[in-house]
C-alpha positions in Angstrom: -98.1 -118.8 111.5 -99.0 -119.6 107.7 -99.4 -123.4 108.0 -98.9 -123.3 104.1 -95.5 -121.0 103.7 -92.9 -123.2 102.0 -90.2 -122.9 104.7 -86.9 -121.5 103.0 -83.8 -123.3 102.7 -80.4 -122.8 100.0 -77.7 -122.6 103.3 -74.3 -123.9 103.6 -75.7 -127.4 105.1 -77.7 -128.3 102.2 -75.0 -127.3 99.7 -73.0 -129.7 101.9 -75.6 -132.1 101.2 -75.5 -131.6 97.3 -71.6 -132.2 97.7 -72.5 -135.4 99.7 -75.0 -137.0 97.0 -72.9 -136.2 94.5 -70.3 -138.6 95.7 -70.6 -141.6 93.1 -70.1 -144.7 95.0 -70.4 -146.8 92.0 -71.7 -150.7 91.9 -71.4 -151.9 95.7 -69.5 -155.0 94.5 -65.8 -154.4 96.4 -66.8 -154.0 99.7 -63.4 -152.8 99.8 -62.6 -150.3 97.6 -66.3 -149.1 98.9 -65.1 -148.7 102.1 -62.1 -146.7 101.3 -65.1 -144.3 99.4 -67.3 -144.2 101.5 -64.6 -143.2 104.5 -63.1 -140.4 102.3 -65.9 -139.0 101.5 -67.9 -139.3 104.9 -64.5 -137.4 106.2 -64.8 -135.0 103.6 -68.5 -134.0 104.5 -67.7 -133.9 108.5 -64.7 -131.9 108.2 -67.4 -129.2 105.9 -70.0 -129.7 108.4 -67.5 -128.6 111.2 -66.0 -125.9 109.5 -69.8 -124.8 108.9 -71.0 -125.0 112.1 -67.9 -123.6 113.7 -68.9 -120.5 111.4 -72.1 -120.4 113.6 -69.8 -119.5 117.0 -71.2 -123.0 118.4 -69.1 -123.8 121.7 -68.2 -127.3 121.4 -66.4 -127.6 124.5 -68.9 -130.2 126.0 -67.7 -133.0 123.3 -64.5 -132.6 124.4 -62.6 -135.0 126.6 -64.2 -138.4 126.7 -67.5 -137.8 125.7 -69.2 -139.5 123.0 -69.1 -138.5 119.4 -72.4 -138.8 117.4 -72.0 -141.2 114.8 -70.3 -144.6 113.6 -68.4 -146.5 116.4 -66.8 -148.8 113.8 -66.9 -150.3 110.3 -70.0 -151.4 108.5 -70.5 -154.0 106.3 -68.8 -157.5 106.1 -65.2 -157.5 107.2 -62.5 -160.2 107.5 -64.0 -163.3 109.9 -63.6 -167.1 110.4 -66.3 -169.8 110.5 -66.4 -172.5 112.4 -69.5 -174.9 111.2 -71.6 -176.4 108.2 -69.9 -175.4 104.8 -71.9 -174.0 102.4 -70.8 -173.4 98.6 -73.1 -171.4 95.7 -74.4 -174.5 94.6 -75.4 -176.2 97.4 -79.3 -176.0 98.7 -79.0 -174.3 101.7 -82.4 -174.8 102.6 -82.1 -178.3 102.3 -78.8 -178.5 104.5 -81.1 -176.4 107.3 -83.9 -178.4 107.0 -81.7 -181.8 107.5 -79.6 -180.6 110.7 -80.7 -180.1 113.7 -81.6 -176.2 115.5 -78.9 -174.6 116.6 -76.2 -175.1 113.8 -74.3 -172.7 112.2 -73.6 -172.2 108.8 -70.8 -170.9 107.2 -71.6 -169.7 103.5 -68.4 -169.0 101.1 -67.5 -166.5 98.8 -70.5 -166.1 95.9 -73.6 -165.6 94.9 -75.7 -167.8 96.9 -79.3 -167.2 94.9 -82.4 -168.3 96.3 -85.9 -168.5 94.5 -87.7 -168.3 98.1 -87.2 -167.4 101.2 -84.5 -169.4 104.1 -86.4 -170.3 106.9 -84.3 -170.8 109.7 -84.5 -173.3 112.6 -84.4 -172.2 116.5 -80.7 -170.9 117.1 -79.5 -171.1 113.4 -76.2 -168.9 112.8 -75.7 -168.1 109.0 -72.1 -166.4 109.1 -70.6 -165.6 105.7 -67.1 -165.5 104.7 -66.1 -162.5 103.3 -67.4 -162.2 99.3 -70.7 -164.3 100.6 -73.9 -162.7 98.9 -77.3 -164.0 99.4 -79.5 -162.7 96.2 -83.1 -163.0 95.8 -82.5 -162.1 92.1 -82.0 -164.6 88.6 -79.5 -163.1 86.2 -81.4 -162.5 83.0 -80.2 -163.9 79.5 -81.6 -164.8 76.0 -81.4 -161.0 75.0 -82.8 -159.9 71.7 -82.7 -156.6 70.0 -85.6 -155.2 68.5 -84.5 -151.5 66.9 -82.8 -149.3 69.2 -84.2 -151.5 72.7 -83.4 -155.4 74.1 -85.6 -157.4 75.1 -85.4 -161.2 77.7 -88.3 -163.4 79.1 -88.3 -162.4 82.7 -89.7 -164.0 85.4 -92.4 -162.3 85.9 -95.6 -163.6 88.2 -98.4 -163.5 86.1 -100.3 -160.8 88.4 -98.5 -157.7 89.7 -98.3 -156.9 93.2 -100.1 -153.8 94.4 -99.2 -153.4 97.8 -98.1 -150.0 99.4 -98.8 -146.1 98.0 -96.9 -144.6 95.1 -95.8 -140.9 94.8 -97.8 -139.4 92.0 -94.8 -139.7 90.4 -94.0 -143.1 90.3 -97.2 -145.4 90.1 -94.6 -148.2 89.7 -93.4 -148.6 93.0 -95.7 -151.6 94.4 -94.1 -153.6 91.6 -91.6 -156.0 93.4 -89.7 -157.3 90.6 -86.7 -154.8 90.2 -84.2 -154.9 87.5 -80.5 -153.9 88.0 -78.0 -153.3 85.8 -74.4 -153.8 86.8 -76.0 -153.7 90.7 -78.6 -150.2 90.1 -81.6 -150.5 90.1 -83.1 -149.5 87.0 -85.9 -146.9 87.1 -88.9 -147.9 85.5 -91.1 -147.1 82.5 -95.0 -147.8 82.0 -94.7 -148.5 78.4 -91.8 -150.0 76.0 -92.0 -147.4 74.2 -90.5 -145.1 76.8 -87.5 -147.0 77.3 -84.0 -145.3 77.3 -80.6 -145.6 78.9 -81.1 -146.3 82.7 -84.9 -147.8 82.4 -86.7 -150.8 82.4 -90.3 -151.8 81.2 -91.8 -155.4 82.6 -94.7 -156.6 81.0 -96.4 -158.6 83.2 -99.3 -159.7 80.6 -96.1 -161.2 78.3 -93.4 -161.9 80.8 -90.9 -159.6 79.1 -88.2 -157.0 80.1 -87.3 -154.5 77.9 -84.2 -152.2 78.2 -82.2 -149.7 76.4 -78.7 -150.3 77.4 -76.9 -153.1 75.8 -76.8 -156.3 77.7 -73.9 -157.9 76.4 -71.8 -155.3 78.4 -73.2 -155.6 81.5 -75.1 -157.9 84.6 -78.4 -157.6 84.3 -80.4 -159.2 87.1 -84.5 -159.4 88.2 -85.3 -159.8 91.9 -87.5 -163.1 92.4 -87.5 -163.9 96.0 -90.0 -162.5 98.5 -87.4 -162.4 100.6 -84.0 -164.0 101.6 -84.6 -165.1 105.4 -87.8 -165.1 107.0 -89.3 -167.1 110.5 -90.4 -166.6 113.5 -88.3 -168.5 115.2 -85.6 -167.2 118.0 -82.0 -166.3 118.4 -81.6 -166.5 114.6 -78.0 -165.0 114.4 -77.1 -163.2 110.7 -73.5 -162.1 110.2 -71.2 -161.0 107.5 -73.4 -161.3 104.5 -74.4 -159.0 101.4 -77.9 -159.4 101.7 -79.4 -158.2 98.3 -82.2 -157.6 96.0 -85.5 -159.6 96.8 -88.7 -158.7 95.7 -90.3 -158.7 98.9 -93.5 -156.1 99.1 -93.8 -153.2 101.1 -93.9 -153.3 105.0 -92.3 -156.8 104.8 -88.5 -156.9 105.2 -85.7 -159.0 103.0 -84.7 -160.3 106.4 -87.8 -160.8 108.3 -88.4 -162.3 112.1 -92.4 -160.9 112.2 -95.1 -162.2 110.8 -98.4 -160.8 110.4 -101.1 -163.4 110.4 -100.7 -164.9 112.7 -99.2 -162.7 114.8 -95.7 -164.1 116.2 -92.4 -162.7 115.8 -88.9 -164.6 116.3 -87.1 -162.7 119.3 -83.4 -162.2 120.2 -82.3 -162.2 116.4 -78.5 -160.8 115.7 -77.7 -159.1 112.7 -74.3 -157.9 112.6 -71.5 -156.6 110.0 -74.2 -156.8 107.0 -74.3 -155.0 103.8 -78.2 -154.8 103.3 -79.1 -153.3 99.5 -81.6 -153.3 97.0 -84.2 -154.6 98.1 -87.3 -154.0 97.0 -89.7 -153.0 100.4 -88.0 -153.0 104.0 -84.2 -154.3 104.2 -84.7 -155.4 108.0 -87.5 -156.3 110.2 -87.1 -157.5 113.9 -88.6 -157.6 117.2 -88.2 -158.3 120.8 -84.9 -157.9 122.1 -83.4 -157.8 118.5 -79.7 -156.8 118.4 -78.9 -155.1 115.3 -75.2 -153.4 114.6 -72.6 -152.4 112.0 -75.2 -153.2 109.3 -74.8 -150.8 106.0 -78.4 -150.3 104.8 -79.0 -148.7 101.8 -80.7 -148.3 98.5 -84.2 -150.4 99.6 -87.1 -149.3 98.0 -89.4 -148.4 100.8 -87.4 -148.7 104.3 -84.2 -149.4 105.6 -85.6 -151.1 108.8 -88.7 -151.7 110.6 -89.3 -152.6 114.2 -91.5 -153.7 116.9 -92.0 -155.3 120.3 -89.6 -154.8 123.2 -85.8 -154.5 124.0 -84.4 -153.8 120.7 -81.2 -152.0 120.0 -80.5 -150.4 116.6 -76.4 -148.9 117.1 -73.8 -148.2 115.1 -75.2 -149.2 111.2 -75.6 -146.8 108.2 -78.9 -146.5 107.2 -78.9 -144.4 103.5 -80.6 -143.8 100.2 -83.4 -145.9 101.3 -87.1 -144.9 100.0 -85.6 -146.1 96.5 -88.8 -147.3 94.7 -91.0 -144.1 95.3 -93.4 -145.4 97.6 -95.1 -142.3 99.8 -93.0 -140.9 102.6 -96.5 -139.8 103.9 -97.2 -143.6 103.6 -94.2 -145.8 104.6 -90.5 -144.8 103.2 -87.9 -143.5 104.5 -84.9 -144.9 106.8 -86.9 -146.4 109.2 -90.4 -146.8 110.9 -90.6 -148.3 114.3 -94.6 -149.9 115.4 -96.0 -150.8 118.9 -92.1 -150.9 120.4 -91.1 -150.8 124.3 -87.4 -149.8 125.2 -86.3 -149.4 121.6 -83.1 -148.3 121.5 -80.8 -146.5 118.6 -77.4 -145.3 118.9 -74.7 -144.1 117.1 -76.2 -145.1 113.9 -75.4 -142.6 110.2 -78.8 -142.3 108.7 -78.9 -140.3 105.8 -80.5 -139.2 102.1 -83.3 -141.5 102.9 -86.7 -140.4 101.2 -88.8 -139.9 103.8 -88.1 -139.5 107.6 -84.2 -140.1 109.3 -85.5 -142.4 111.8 -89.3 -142.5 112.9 -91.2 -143.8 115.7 -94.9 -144.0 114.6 -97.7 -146.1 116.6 -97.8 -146.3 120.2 -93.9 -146.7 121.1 -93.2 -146.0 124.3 -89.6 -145.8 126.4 -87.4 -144.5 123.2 -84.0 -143.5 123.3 -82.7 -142.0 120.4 -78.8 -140.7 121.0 -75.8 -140.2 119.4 -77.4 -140.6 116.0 -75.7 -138.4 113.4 -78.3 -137.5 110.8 -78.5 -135.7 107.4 -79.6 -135.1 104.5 -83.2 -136.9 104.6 -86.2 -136.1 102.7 -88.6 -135.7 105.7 -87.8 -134.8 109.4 -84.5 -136.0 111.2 -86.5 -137.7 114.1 -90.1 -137.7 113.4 -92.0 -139.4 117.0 -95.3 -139.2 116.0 -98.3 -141.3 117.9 -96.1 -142.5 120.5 -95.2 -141.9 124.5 -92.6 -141.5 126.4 -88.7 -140.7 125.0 -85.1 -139.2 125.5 -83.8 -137.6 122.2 -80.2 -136.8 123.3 -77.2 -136.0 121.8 -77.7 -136.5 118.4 -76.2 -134.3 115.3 -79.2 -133.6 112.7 -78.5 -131.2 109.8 -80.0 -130.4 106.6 -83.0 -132.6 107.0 -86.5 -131.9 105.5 -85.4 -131.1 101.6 -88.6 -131.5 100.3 -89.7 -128.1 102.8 -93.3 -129.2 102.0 -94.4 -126.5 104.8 -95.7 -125.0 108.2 -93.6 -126.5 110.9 -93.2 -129.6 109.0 -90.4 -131.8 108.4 -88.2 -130.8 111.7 -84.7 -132.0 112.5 -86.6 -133.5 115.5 -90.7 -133.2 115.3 -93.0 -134.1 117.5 -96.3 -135.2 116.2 -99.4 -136.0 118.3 -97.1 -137.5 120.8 -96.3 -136.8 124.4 -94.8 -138.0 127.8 -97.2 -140.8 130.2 -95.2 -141.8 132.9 -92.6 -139.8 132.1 -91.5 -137.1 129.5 -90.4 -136.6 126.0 -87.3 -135.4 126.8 -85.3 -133.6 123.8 -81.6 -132.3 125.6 -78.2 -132.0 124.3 -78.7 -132.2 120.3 -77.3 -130.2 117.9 -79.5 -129.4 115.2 -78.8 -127.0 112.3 -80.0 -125.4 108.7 -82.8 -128.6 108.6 -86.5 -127.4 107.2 -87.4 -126.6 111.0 -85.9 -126.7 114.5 -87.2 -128.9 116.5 -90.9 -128.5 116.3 -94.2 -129.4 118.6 -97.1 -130.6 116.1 -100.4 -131.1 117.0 -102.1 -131.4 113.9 -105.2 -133.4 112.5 -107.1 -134.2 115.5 -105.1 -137.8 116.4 -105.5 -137.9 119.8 -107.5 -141.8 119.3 -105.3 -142.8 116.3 -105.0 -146.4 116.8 -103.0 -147.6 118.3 -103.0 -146.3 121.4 -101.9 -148.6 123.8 -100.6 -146.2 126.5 -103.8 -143.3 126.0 -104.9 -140.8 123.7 -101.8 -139.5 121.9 -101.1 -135.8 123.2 -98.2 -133.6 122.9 -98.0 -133.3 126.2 -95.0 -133.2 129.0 -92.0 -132.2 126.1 -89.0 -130.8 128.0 -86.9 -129.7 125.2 -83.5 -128.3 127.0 -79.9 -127.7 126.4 -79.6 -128.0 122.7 -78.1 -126.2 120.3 -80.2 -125.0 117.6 -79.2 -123.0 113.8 -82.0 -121.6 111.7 -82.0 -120.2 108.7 -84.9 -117.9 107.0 -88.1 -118.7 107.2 -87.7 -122.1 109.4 -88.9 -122.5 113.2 -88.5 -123.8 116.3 -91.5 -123.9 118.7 -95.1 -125.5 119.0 -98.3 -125.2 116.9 -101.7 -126.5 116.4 -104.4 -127.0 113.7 -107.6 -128.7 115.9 -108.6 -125.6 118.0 -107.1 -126.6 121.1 -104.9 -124.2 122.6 -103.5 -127.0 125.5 -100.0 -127.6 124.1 -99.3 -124.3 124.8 -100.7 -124.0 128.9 -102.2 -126.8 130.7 -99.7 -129.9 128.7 -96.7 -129.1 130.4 -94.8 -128.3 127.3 -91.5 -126.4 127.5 -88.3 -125.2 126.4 -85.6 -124.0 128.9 -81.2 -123.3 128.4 -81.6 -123.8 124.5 -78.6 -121.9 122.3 -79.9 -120.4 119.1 -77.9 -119.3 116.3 -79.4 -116.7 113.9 -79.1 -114.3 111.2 -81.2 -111.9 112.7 -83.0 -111.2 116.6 -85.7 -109.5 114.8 -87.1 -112.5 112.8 -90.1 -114.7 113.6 -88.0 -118.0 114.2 -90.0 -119.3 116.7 -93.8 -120.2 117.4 -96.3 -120.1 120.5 -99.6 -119.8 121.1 -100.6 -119.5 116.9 -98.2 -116.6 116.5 -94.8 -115.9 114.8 -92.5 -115.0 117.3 -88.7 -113.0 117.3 -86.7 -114.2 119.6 -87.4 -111.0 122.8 -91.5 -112.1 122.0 -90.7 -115.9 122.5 -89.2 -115.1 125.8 -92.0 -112.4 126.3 -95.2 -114.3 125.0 -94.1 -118.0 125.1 -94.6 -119.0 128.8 -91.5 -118.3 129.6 -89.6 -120.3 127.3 -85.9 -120.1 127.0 -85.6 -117.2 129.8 -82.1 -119.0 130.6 -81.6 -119.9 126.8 -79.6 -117.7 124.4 -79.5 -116.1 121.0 -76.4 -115.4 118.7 -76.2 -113.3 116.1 -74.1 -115.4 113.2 -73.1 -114.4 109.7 -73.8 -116.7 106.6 
């Protein structure tokens, strides 16, 4: 197999994709008349996506009945609540009314902007529950705007050093600065000199403290993220509920809403985050750790991650997580809808990641005990599922199409991949998905010689002991299911226990090489032949496209 070949793409799913993105949702401000968008046009792309793969001759007889449906079990975002606790108006100093009560309280925050300068820092127990309209901002609305030919210019509030945290796509070398500028609630892109401003841009000059922009300010809202974040401790069974939860300037790899902290070490456990619109932020939108519960959140538009994870016993079910990987940091870095770290029994269901710029949802760095299922997910730069460092997992269930647009090559960019990862005390099991038209099947990667990658808290990281069964599989030309190596060792295809068994491919053509074993191209009589006996009770089906 050429590890270079750009893998080929232009199908049905990806049009479906470009129909998708070019849904304008407009400034998220009505969570209402968002909602009623977002719904038709969410039914518009499943009723495509159906009619596509019911095109393929797919038997969908085992979703019928009561089983489970990949996807959203409800609505997102704020909805209609009560509150029973501290009142808390715009003006008031929250921090001041937490720091003066005692653990434990809740606080109910009213329609507004609630804008902080710094982060909340909640006690032991603290609920912050908003009513519906309630917006924490990290940002300051700019004002004093001057026009200087065809641009405008405002003092900003600007620190007097940059940050420079995080890696950049070559190009965007902005993206480690923190201090975003919106414009009617988008996030403006940004330009390294003043000179290069036009409509839609921003230059900050850090050296004068000054924002330039093309677009005339007296017609719109023009804000500049200031917080590092909008609630961060390390404190327990923090509960966070009903809020719009927007635009800090918190650096890469630390999240808007934030219960771990680095140095020193500790993390807040238990935390609740439900029925929250989290958006555009500058680095992660949510971080959390053991035993987090985390539901019917709508993530989207941060500039590095939607979420990030660690420790043991979190659930992730039932939130949208899109458009996230805003500010051009790296996918081969950190961006992308999510990135979970040194997790145990991490759990995420029924979540709707897609268009994120990087990976769906990724597990990287000695996770062990995953469960990924009922996820529907499309549309994402990098791989669908990408478990790469990590142990033990079930992948069941889920719906992945049209992943991996960037088809940067080889086996790369999967709807599920499997990267220098493999089963310890039990297996990677991969059963029940249906995955269609992404850059790759689902694809076995042993690549770069990671077996000691820290960290490696569960041994040396091995694709071994991947049972990939019963799933239902499209592929278009030039894209691949199967297993392949780089480092010279030929064990992921004998002595690792790797396997595929009952699989149901859909394909243009039997005579194709759609499939890898063993550092050869395969058609799908040699795969059966030549691949150690994988798929002898799977199928193939010729489909028209």
């Amino acid at each position: 197999m050429d590890r270079l070949r750009d893998r080929g793409g232009g199908d049905d799913a990806q049009a479906l994709v470009r129909r998708w993105q070019s849904v304008d949702l407009g400034p998220a401000v009505s969570s209402g008349s968002r909602g009623r968008r977002w719904t038709a046009a969410v039914c518009t792309l499943i009723a495509l996506a159906a009619v596509a793969w019911s095109s393929c001759g797919a038997d969908r007889s085992s979703e019928s009945g009561s089983s489970p449906r990949a996807g959203l079990t409800g609505q997102v975002g704020p909805v209609s609540r009560s509150c029973d606790g501290v009142p808390v108006r715009p003006s008031d100093n929250l921090q001041q009314l937490i720091d003066a009560r005692a653990p434990g309280t809740t606080y109910c925050l009213s329609a507004g902007t609630h804008r902080l300068a710094e982060p909340l820092r909640p006690k032991a127990g603290t609920s912050l529950i908003g009513l519906r309209g309630a917006v924490i901002s990290g940002s300051k609305v700019l004002t004093g705007w001057r026009k200087n030919g065809p641009a405008w210019s405002a003092t900003g509030f600007l620190p007097a050093i940059p940050g420079q945290h995080g890696e950049c796509l070559e190009s965007v070398p902005t993206c480690v600065l923190t201090e975003d500028v919106f414009l009617d609630k988008r996030r403006l892109r940004r330009v390294e000199s003043r000179s290069a401003v036009v409509s839609g841009t921003v230059y900050a000059d850090y050296a004068t403290n000054t924002i330039t922009i093309r677009d005339d300010p007296r017609l719109h809202l023009v804000e500049q993220a200031v917080a590092p974040g909008l609630i961060r401790a390390p404190v327990d069974d923090v509960t966070v509920a009903n809020l719009v939860l927007e635009q800090a300037a918190n650096e890469a790899q630390a999240a808007a809403v934030e219960s771990r902290q680095v140095t020193p070490h500790r993390v807040g456990t238990g935390w609740r985050i439900h029925h929250n619109e989290v958006r555009l932020n500058h680095g992660a939108g949510l971080g959390f750790a053991d035993d987090a519960v985390v539901t019917d959140n709508f993530i989207h538009h941060q500039g590095q991650l939607g979420f990030g994870a660690w420790g043991t016993g979190s659930t992730v079910s039932s939130n949208e997580i899109a458009f996230n990987g805003d500010a051009g940091y790296s996918p081969e870095w950190e961006a992308g809808g999510s990135k979970s770290w040194l997790t145990d029994r991490h759990t995420v269901t029924h979540n709707y990641v897609h268009d994120n710029r990087g990976p769906g949802l990724w597990t990287d760095g000695g996770n062990i005990r995953t469960e990924y299922a009922y996820n529907r997910i499309t549309g994402n730069w990098g791989a669908g599922i990408q478990h790469e460092l990590s142990y033990d997992a079930v992948i069941r269930s889920n719906e992945i199409t049209g992943n991996g647009r960037r088809h940067k090559g080889w086996a790369w960019e999967a709807g599920i991949q499997i990267q220098s990862s493999g089963g310890t005390t039990g297996p990677v099991e991969i059963v029940g998905n249906t995955v269609s038209y992404n850059a790759n099947g689902i694809a076995l990667i042993d690549s770069g010689g990671r077996a000691y990658d820290r960290p490696a808290p569960h041994g040396p990281h091995v694709v071994r002991n991947v049972w990939v069964h019963d799933n239902r599989i499209a592929l278009s030309a030039g894209q691949t299911t199967g297993a392949v190596q780089d480092v010279g060792d030929k064990a992921i295809y004998s002595s690792n226990q790797n396997r595929f068994e009952a699989n149901i491919y859909y394909l243009q053509s039997l005579t194709e090489p759609h499939f890898s074993w063993n550092d050869t191209d395969l058609n799908w009589a040699q795969w059966r032949a030549l691949g150690n006996g994988n798929d002898l009770t799977g199928r193939a089906e010729l489909r028209n496209r």
